[in-house]
N, C-alpha and C positions, 0 to 999 in steps of 0.2 A: 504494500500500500504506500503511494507515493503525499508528500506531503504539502497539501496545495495553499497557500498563503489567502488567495483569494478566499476559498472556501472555510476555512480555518476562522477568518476573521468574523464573516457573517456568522451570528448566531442567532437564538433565537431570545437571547436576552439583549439583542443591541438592533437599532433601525437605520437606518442610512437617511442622512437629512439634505435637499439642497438648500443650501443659505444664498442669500442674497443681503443687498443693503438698502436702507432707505434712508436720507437724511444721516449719515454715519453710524448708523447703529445695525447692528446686524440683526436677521430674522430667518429663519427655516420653515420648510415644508418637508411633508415628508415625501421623499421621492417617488416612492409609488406611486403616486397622486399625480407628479407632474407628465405631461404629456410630450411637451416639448419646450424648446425657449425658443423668441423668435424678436430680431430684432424692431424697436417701434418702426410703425409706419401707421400710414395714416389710416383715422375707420371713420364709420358713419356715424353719427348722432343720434339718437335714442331720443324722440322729446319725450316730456314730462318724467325723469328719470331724477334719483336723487345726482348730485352732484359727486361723487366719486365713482358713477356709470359713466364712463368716458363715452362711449357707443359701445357698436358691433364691428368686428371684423368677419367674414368670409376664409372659413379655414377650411379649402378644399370642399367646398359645398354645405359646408354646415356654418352655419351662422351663432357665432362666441361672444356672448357680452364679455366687455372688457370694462374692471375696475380698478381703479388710481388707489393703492393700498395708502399712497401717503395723505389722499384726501380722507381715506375710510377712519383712519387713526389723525386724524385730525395733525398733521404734520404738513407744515407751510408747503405750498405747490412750490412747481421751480418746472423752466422752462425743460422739458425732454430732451435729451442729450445722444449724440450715437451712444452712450453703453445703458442708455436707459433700453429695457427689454419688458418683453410680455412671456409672462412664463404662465403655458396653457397647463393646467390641471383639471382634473376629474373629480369632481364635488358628490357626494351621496344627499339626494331630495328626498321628502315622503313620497314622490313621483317619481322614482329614479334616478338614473347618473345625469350629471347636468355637465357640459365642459363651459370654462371660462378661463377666461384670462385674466391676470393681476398684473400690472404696471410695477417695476421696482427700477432704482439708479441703475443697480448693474448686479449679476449674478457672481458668486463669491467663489464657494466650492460644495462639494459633498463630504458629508462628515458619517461617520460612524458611530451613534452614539449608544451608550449601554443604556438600559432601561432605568436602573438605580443611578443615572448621572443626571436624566428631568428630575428637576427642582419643580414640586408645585406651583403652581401659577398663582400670585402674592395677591391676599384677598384683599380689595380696593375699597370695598367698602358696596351700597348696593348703588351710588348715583356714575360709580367706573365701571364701565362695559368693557368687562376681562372676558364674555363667553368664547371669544376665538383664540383663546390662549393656550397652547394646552399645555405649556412650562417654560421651563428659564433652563437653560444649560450653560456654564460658565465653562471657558474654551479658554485656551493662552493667551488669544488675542481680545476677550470680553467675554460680556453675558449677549448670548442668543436668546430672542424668542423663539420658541417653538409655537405654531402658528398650526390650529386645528382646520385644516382648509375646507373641511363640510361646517365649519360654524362661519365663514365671513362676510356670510350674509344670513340674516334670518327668515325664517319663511315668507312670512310676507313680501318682504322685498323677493325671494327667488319668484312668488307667483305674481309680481309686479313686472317683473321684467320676462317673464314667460309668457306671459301674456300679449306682450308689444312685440317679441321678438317672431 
C-alpha cells in the first residue's frame, strides 16, 4: 500500500474551504459548494431587488442572481477591480438547489481545515444578523469567517428573486 499525501490529508474530521477577501478581511466557503470563479463582467439589472442583488448573469443558459457580499454585510462599496471575481456556488432552498453568485475583491486560497479548529460563531446579541456565519477559524495570517453559503440569503429574499428571475 502506497502512501498518498493527497488522500492522507483529507479526512473526514477536516473540510476544505475557499477563502477569499472583502474589504481586507478574509472569509471562506466551503468548497463543495462553489461551482466555479469567474472573472467580473458585466450583468443585467434585476429591478425592485434589495441593493446587494447586483443583477443576473447568463451562465451557459441558466440564469444566476448575483450578490455584492460586501453590500450584504454592510461593508462600504468600492469600485470592481480586475481581481474582483464572482464565485458561482450551489445554495440548498426549501425548493431545491438554487446557483448564484457572490461578488468578493479577489479569491485567496483553499484551506484544509479540521473540524475542532471552527470556533463558534461569536453570539452578537439578537439586533446582529450572525445567521450566515457558520464560525471563525484563526489561520497564521488572521481570523477567517467561515460563511454558511445556504444561509446568505433568507427565504424570503431567495422566493423574491425566484420569482423575477
Amino acid at each position: 500500500m502506497t502512501n498518498n499525501p493527497i488522500t492522507e490529508r483529507k479526512t473526514s474530521d477536516s473540510e476544505q474551504f475557499l477563502t477569499f477577501e472583502l474589504a481586507g478581511e478574509m472569509y471562506g466557503v466551503e468548497i463543495l459548494k462553489v461551482q466555479e470563479i469567474r472573472g467580473w463582467e458585466p450583468i443585467r439589472k434585476i429591478p425592485k431587488t434589495p441593493g446587494y442583488i447586483k443583477g443576473a448573469l447568463n451562465l451557459r443558459g441558466a440564469i444566476v442572481p448575483i450578490l455584492d457580499l460586501r453590500e450584504r454585510f454592510d461593508i462600504a462599496a468600492v469600485d470592481y477591480s480586475p481581481t474582483t471575481v464572482v464565485i458561482v456556488i450551489n445554495v440548498a432552498t426549501a425548493s431545491g438547489q438554487m446557483v448564484m453568485g457572490v461578488v468578493a475583491d479577489a479569491v485567496s486560497d483553499v484551506l484544509d481545515i479540521r473540524h475542532d479548529d471552527i470556533k463558534k460563531a461569536p453570539d452578537l446579541g439578537t439586533n446582529i444578523d450572525t445567521r450566515y456565519m457558520r464560525g471563525m477559524y484563526v489561520a497564521k495570517q488572521g481570523m477567517i469567517m467561515l460563511l454558511d453559503a445556504d444561509k446568505l440569503l433568507n427565504p424570503d429574499e431567495l422566493d423574491q428573486i425566484g420569482h423575477l428571475l
